[in-house]
C-alpha positions in Angstrom: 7.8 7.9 23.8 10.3 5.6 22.9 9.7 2.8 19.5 10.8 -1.0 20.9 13.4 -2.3 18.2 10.4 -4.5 16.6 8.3 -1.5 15.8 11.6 0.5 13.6 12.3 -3.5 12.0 8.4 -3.7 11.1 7.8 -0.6 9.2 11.0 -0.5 7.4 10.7 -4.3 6.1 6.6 -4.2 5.3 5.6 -2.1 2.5 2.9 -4.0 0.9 0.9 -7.1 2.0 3.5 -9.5 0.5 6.2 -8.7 2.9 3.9 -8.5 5.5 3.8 -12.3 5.4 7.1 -12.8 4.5 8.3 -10.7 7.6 6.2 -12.9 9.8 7.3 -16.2 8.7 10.5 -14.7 8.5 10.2 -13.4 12.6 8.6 -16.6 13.7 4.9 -15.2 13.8 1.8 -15.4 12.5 0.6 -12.9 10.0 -2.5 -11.5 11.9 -0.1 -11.3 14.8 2.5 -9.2 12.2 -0.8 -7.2 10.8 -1.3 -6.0 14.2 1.7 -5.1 15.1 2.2 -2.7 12.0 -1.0 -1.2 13.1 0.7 -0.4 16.5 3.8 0.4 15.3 2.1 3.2 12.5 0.0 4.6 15.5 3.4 4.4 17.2 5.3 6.4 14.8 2.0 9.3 13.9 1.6 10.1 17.4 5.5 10.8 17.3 5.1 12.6 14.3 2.3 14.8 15.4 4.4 15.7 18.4 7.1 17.2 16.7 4.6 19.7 15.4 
């Protein structure tokens, strides 16, 4: 399973709820829309994780 270039930018720029909403205005989104694509990207990047097990 390959990350999309988003998901890498997303968890390295958002580490508290502040730069969530900075990141979004930042991309051109909406924070909700930037919320939820953290939440994708974290599922994302565990399901790697737990495959290198």
């Amino acid at each position: 399973m390959s990350r999309k270039p988003w998901q890498r930018d997303l968890l390295l720029a958002v580490d508290d709820p502040r730069s969530l909403v900075a990141f979004a205005k930042a991309s051109g989104m909406r924070p909700g829309t930037a919320a939820s694509r953290l939440r994708l990207a974290r599922e994302a990047l565990a399901l790697q994780l737990r495959r290198r097990r």
